[in-house]
LUMBA-38166 format. One line per 4 residues: number of its first residue (from 1); their letters; for each residue y, x, z of C-alpha. Coordinates in steps of 0.001 Angstrom, whole numbers. Layout:
BEGIN
NUM = A = Y/X/Z  ...
# end
This chain:
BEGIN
1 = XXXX = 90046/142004/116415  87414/140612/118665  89518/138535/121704  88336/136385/124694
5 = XXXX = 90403/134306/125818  88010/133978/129311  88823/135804/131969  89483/136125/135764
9 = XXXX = 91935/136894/138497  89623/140049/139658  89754/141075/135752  93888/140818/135462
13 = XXXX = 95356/143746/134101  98791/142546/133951  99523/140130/136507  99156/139476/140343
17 = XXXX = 98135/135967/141977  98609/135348/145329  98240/132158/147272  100063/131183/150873
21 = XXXX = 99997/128089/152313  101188/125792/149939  103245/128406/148064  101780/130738/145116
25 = XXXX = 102915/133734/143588  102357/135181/140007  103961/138917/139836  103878/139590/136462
29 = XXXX = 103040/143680/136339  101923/144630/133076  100272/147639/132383  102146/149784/129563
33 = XXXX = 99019/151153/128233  96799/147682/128609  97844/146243/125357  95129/144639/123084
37 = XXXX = 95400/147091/120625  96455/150711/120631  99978/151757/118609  102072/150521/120960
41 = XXXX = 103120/150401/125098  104159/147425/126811  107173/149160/128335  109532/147018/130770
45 = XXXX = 106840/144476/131241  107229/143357/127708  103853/141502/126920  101242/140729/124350
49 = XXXX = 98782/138252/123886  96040/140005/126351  99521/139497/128841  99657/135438/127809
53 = XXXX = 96323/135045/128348  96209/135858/131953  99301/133729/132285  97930/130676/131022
57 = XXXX = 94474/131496/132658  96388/131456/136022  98456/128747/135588  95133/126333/134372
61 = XXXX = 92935/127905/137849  96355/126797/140236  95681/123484/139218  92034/123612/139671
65 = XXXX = 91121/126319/142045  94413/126112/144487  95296/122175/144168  97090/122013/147304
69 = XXXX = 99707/124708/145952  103235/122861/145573  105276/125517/144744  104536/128531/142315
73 = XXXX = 107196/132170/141714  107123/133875/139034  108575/136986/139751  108071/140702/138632
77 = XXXX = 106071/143328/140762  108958/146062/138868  112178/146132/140500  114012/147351/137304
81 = XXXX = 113097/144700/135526  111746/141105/135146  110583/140901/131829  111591/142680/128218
85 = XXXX = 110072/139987/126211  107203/140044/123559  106629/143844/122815  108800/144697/119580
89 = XXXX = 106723/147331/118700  103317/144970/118758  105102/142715/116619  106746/144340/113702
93 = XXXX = 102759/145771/113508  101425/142635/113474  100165/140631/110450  102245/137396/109244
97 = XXXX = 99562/135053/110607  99091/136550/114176  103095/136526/114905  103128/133066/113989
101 = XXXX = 99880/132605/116005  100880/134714/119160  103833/132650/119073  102038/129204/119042
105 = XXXX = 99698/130387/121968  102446/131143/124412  104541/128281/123936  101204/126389/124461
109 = XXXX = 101349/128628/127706  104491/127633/128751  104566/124249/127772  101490/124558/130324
113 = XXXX = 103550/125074/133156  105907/122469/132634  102649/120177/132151  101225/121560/135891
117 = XXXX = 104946/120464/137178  105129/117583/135551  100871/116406/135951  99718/118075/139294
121 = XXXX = 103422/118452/140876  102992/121838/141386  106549/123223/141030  107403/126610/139592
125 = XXXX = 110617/128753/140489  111310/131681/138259  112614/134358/140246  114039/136631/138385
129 = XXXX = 114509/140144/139924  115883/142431/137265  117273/141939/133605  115395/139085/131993
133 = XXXX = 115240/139329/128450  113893/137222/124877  110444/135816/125942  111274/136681/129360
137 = XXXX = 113998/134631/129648  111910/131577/127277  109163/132213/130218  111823/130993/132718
141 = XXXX = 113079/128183/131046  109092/126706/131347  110113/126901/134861  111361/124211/137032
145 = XXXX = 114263/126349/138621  115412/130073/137758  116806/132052/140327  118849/135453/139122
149 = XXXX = 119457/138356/141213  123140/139385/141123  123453/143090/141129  125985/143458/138748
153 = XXXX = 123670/144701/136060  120621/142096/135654  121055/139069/133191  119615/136681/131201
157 = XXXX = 119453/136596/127260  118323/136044/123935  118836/138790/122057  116560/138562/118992
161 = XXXX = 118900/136731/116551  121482/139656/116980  119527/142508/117701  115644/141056/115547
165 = XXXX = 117203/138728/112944  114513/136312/114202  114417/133953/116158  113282/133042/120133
169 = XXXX = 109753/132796/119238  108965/130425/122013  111673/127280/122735  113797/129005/123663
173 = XXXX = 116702/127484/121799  115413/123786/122158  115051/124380/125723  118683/125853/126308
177 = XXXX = 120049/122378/124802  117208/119833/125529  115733/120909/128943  118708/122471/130409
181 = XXXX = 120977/120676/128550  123951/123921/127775  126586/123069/126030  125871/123420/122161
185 = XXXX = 129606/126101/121451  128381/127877/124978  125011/128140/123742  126280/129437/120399
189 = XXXX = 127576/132565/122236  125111/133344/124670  122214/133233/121879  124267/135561/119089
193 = XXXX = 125789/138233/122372  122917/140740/122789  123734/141911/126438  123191/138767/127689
197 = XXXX = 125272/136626/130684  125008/137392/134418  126226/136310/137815  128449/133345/138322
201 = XXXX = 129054/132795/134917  125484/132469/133937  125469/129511/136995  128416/128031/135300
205 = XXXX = 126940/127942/132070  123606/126250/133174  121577/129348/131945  119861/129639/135800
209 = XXXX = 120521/127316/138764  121370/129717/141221  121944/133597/141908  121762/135665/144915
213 = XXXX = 122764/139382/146074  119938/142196/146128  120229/142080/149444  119257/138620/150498
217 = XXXX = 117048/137627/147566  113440/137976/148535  114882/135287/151358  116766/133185/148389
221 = XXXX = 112863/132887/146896  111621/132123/150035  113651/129175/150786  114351/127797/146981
225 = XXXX = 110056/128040/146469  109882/125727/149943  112781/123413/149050  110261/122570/145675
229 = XXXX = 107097/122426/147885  109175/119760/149635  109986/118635/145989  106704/118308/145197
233 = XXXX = 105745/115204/146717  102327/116241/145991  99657/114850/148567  96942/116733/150152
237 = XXXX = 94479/117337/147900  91408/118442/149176  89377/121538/148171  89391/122824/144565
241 = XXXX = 86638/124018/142268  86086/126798/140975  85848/127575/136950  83665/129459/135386
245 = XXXX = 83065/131198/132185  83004/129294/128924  82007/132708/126913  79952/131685/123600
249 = XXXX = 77158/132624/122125  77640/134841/119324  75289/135440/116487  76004/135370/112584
253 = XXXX = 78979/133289/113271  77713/130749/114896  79265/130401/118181  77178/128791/120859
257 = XXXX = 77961/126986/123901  76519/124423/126407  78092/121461/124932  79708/122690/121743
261 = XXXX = 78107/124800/118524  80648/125794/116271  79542/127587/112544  81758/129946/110085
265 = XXXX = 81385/129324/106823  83155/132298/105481  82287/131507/101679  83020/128035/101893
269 = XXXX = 86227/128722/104311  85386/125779/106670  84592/125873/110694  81741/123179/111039
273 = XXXX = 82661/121936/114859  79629/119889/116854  80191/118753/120335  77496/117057/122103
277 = XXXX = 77877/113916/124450  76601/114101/127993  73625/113772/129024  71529/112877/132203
281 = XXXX = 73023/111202/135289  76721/111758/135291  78932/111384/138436  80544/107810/138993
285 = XXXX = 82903/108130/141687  85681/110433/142920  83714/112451/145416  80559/113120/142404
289 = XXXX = 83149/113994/140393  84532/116687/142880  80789/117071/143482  79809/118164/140191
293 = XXXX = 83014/120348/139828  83399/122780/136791  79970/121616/135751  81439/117536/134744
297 = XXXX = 80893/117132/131146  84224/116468/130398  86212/119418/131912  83392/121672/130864
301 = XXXX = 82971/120495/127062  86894/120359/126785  87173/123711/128004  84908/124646/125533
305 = XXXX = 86521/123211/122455  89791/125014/123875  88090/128049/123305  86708/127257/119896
309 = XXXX = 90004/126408/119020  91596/129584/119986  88967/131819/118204  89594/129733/115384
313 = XXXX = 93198/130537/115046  93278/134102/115766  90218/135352/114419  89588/133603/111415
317 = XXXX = 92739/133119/109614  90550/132617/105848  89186/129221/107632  91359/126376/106578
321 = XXXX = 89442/123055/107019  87523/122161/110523  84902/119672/110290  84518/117850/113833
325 = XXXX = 80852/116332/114242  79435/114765/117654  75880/114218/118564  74849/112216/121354
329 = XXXX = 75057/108828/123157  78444/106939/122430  77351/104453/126236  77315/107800/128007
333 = XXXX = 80663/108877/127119  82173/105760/127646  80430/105700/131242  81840/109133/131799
337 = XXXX = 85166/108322/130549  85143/105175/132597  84368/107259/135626  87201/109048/135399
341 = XXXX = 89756/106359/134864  88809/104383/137733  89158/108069/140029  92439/108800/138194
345 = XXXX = 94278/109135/141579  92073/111846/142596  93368/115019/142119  90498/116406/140287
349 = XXXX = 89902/113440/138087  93922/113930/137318  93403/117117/136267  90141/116596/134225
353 = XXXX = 92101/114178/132080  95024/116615/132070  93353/119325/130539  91708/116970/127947
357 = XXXX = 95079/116217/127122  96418/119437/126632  92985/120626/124306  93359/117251/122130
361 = XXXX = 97249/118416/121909  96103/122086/120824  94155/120673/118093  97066/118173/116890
365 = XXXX = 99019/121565/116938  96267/123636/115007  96657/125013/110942  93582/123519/109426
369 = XXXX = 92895/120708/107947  90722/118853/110026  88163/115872/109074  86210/113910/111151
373 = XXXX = 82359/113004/110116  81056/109665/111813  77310/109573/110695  74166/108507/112644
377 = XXXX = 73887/109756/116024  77630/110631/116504  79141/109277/119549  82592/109720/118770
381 = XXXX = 83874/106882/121890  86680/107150/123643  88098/110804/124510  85381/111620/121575
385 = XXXX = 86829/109043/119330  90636/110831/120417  89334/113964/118331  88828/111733/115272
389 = XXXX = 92121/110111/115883  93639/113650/115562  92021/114539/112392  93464/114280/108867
393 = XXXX = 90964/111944/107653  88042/110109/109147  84855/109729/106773  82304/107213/108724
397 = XXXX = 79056/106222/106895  78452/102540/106153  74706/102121/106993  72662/99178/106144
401 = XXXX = 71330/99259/110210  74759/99128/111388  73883/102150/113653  76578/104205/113367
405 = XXXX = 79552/103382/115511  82391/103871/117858  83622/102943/120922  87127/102354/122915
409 = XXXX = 87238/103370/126129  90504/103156/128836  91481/106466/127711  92403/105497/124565
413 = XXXX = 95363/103627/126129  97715/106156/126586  95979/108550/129096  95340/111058/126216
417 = XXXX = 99081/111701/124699  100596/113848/121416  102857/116516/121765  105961/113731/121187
421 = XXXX = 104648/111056/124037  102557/108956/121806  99429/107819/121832  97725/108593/118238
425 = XXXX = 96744/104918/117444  100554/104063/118191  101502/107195/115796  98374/105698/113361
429 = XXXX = 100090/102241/113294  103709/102419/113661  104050/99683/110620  102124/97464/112934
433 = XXXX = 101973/98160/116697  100461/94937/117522  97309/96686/116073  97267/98853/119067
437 = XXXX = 96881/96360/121140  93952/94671/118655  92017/98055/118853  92073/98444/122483
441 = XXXX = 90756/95025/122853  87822/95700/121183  84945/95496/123217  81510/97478/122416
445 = XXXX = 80467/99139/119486  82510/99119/116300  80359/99470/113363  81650/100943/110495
449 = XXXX = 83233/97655/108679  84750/96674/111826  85970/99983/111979  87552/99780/108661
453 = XXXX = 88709/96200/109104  90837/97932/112297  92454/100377/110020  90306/103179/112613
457 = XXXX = 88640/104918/109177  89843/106972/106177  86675/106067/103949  84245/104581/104404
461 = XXXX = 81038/105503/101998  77627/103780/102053  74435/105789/102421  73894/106628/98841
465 = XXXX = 77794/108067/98267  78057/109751/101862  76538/112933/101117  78626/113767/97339
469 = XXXX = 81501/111648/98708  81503/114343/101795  80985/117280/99898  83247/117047/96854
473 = XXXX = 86544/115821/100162  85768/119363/101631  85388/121175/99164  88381/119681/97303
477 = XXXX = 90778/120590/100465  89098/123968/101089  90561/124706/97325  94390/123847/98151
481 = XXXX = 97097/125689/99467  97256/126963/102646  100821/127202/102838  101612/123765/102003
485 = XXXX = 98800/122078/103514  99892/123760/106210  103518/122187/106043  102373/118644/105107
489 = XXXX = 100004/118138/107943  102320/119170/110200  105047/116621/108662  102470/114201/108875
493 = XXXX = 100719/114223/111878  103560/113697/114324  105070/110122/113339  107378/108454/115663
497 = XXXX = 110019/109812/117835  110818/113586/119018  110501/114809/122298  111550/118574/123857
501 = XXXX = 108221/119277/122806  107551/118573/119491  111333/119782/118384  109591/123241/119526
505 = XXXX = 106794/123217/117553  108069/121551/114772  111256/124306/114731  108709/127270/115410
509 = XXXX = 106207/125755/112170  109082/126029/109813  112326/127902/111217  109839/131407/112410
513 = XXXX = 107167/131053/110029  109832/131617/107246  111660/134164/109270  108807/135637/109731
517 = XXXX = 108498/136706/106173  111613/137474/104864  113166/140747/104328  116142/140552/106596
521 = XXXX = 113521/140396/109441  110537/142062/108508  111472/143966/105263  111471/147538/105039
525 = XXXX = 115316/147663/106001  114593/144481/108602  116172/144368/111687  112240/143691/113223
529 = XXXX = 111355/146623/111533  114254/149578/112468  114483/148325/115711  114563/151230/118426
533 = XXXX = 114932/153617/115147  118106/155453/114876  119451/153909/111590  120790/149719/111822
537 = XXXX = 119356/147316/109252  120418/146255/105966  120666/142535/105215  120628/140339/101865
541 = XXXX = 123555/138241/102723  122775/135646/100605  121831/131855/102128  118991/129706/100956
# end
């Protein structure tokens, strides 16, 4: 499967985006024969991943294209229904390795939108017009608010534990309890009573915040979408930008882009990842920065890795170690970086850092072992030196010159955050969090003892072991396990406390990736598999 994850409002096969005022609406509309590969309709807008990605492609151009929009429905252009979940059919087709993926990749969508309430105050209402079903209903938990019509027939549910033997494959069950706070017995029922809860008792039971009759609902939206513009609290923002394309380069597996080169090594089964630093005269102020638009370094290198990233997962599952690299000059980043912190009020420079945020979290959240290479000419500083940070191990090359080094910049201070509100030093030195604060002191360029002396690299080899010290570390972890080097970076990346958001992931890395596989779900009697077939599934009954 060849994907791109780039695309455009005027390309959209599935949804509808329409701006007002300071009031946006996404109706979702999904073509049933518009699926990413054929076998299979998207019936009842149920979606795919082609569906997601024009989702989270909207949701990422509100905040940059439309920044004065405060409030943003999601509602369904199909008055029968809202939304029938992920398509059953696409999924019991699917390989192992894309379920688990396409269910990464929209949680990463809607954990999105709660990031554009929660970062650029844009509010969203769900609005849901017609029976709201699995990821349908997970898609309006993201939401700030969920209205529910109440026609006697349309309600909310989760209905693949009873009816799948899965489970909701995107927070759904953390966000009933966490977010939304249900009661744990209540939530019990809903999630194991496949018809789902309407009306007033679905109000009662904290599944949506309000309902209203067919009748008078498109006036319910109306006034619940401006009670959140008024919400909000978002200033006037100015003008947005405009984003364009980030589409690679692609020849023999090497994947080119302005900032970023990224090389398959199919034989090897390693991803070799170089992004370059900025370079010429880079905007200093607010209004530059809004200036230069899609074209700053940051949002359009970031963007970039995003991409990578996302080919990386769904296209070539055989890769299992990434090799980060940068090339360039560590003063300009840091000047860059710098630029940004001291325009952090403006709404663009807000969302630059935003979106950093969000691509360093999608790497923290991706399957492959990931080392970081500091040699000569690498200018991994500040929101460079955050992409070390989030790899497994940090090699940096002790050179007689005392060339190589890095840098900390004000981003490092807790601008840049993990998935469970840390910063990664703070998850690097929990034993010792007045280290933090030693780090981010540092002034100027660390070399690479002063590096080590911090506790900021994994080894540290001098210019005679770098190149066999390098070599035999990846090819050593390209020989292990998938599977459990899957499951201990994932135990060990995330040190510290929980939040809403990491529960998900965590829950979704373990709970559905073993679901995933068993027989009970995906067997050739699994409930995934006879679904919509005639005859019921047949279950081992046995726990584990």
């Amino acid at each position: 499967m060849t994907l791109s994850f780039d695309t455009h409002p005027d390309r959209y096969k599935h949804w509808k985006l329409s701006v007002e005022g300071d009031i946006a609406t996404l109706a979702m509309d999904v073509d049933p024969q518009g699926g990413l590969t054929p076998g299979y309709e998207l019936k009842l807008n149920s979606y795919d991943l082609g569906v997601d990605i024009e989702l989270a492609d909207a949701v990422q151009r509100l905040r940059f294209e439309h920044p004065n929009v405060k409030s943003v429905v999601v509602t369904s252009a199909n008055d029968r229904v809202f939304c029938a979940g992920a398509n059953i059919p696409m999924l019991g087709s699917s390989a192992h390795a894309f379920k688990v993926n396409f269910c990464k990749f929209t949680n990463e969508t809607r954990l999105s939108i709660e990031d554009a309430s929660a970062k650029s105050q844009q509010k969203y209402l769900a609005a849901v017009n017609g029976p709201c079903a699995g990821g349908g209903y997970e898609l309006a938990l993201a939401c700030d608010e969920i209205l529910l019509v109440d026609d006697g027939a349309s309600s909310v549910r989760l209905p693949e534990v009873p009816l799948l033997g899965v489970l909701p494959g995107t927070g759904g069950l953390t966000r009933l309890v966490d977010k939304r706070k249900v009661r744990r017995d209540r939530a019990d029922v809903f999630c194991t009573t496949s018809e789902g809860i309407r009306g007033k008792r679905a109000v009662e039971w904290g599944l949506v915040d309000a309902t209203a009759p067919k009748s008078k609902f498109a006036d319910a939206v109306k006034a619940h979408a401006a009670t959140l513009a008024k919400k909000s609290g978002a200033k006037s923002k100015g003008p947005g930008i405009a984003l364009g394309p980030v589409a690679p380069r692609i020849e023999d597996g090497v994947f080119t882009y302005k900032f970023l080169t990224m090389k398959i090594d199919a034989a090897a089964r390693r991803a070799d990842v170089e992004l370059r630093g900025p370079d010429g005269a880079q905007p200093k102020t607010a209004d530059e920065i809004q200036a230069a638009g899609a074209m700053q370094w940051s949002l359009h290198a970031f963007r970039e890795l995003d991409d990578a990233l996302l080919r990386l997962r769904i296209e070539h599952l055989n890769i299992g170690l990434l090799v980060l690299r940068t090339r360039g000059s560590v003063d300009a980043v840091l000047a860059v970086d710098e630029a940004l912190f001291q325009a952090r009020e403006h709404w663009l420079a807000n969302e630059i850092l935003a979106l950093q945020a969000r691509v360093l979290r999608r790497l923290d959240l991706t399957s492959r072992s990931t080392f970081a290479l500091v040699d000569q000419g690498s200018c991994f500083a500040g929101s460079l030196l955050e992409l070390a940070l989030a790899c497994d191990r940090i090699y940096m090359l002790a050179d007689d010159a005392e060339k190589v080094a890095v840098a900390i910049s004000s981003l490092n201070g807790g601008l840049l955050l993990m998935s469970h509100g840390v910063s990664r030093l703070q998850a690097r030195f929990l034993a010792e969090p007045a280290r933090v604060e030693r780090v981010l002191a540092t002034k100027g360029l660390i070399t690479t003892a002063d590096a080590d002396d911090l506790g900021l690299v994994t080894v540290a080899p001098d210019e005679i072991d770098w190149d066999d010290d390098v070599r035999i570390a990846l090819e050593e972890r390209a020989s292990m396990s998938p599977d459990a080097l899957t499951g201990m970076e994932a135990s060990l990346r995330f040190a510290g406390p929980e939040s809403c958001d990491s529960k998900i992931f965590a829950r979704l890395s373990a709970w559905q990736n073993w679901i995933f596989q068993r027989p009970n779900a995906v067997g050739p009697q699994g409930a995934l598999t006879k679904y919509g077939q005639p005859d019921r599934p047949t279950f081992d009954w046995k726990r584990c």
